[in-house]
C-alpha positions in Angstrom: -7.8 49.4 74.6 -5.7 47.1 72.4 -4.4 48.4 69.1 -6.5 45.4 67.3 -9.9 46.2 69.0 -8.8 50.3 67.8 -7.7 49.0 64.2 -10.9 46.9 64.0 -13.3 50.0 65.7 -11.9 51.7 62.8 -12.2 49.6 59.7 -16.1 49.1 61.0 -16.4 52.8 60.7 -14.7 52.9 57.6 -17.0 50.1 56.2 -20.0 51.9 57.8 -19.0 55.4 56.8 -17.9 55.2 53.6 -21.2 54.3 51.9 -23.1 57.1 53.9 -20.3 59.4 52.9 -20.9 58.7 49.4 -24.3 59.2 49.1 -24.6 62.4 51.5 -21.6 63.5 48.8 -24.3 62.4 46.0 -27.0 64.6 47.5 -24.9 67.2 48.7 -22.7 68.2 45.6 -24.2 66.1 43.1 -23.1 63.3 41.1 -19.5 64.1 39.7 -16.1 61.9 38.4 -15.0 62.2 42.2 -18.7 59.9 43.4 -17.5 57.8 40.6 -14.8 56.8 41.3 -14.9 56.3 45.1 -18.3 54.0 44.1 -16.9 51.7 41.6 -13.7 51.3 44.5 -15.7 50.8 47.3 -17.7 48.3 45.3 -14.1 46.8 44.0 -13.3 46.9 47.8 -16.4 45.0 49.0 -16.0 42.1 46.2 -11.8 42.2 47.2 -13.4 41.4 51.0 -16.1 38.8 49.6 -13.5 36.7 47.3 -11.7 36.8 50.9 -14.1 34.3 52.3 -12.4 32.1 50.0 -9.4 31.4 52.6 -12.2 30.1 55.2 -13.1 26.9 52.2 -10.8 24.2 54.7 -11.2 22.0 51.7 -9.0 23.9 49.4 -5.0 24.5 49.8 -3.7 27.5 51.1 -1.8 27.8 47.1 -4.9 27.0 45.9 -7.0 29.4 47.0 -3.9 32.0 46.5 -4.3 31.7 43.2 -7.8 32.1 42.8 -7.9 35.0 45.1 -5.3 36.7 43.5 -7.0 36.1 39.9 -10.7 37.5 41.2 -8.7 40.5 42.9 -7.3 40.6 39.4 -10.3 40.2 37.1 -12.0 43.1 39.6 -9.0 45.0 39.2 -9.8 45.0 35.6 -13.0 45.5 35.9 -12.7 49.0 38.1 -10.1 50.1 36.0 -11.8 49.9 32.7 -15.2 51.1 34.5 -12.9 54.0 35.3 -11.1 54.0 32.4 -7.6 54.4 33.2 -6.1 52.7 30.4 -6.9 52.8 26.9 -6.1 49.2 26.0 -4.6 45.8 27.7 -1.1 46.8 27.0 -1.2 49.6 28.9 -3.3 47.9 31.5 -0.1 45.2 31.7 2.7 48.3 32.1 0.6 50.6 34.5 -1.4 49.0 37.1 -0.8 44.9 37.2 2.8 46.0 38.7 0.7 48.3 41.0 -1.4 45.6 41.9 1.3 42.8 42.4 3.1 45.4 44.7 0.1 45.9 47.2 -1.4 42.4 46.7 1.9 41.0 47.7 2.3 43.6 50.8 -1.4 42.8 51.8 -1.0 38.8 51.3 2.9 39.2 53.3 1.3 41.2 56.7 -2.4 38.9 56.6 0.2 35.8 56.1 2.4 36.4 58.9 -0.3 38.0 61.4 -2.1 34.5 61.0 1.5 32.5 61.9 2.1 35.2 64.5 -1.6 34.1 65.8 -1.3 30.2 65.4 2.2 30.8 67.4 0.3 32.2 70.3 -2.8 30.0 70.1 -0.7 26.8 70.6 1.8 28.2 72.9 -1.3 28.9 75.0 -2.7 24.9 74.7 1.3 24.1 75.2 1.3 25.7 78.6 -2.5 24.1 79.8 
């Protein structure tokens, strides 16, 4: 079995699992800060994954939809946070977690980037040699 079918097996059962895991938690235990806050993320993670059907818009630049990405993962970012509330105003919003989120948006963005040259690379190496 190839590491990408494994890696793909698994992020199916993560996408699968979570939401049952959450709701047996919810029924089991109770609803508590813990539920909470692994809710309003797996919802932030599910809107992160729809706003990613924005790179399949072949009408739009690659910078373009970059940017408006990166602003929706932003403006859910926000939105998570403040559900959660982990800061108690914009400031400390700006110091505490948009360095966080430039930090794992840019890791995420740098390994998606150069998987899908790593991919093209392949793909026309393959119609090179046909």
């Amino acid at each position: 079995m190839k590491l990408k079918n494994i890696i793909g097996t698994c992020l199916t059962g993560i996408g699968i699992g979570m939401p049952v895991t959450i709701i047996c938690m919810a029924l089991f235990g109770g609803w508590n800060a813990v539920i909470k806050e692994f809710l309003v993320w797996l919802i932030a993670s599910a809107l992160f994954g729809l706003l990613t059907n924005l790179f399949n818009i072949q009408k739009l630049s690659l910078p373009l939809i970059t940017v408006i990405h990166c602003l929706g993962c932003i403006l859910i970012t926000c939105g998570a946070c403040a559900i959660l509330n982990y800061t108690e105003n914009i400031l400390q919003f700006v110091l505490y977690i948009l360095p966080v989120f430039a930090v794992i948006y840019a890791a995420i963005y740098t390994v998606t980037l150069l998987t899908a040259r790593a991919e093209a690379k392949k793909i026309n190496e393959t119609l090179q040699n046909k």
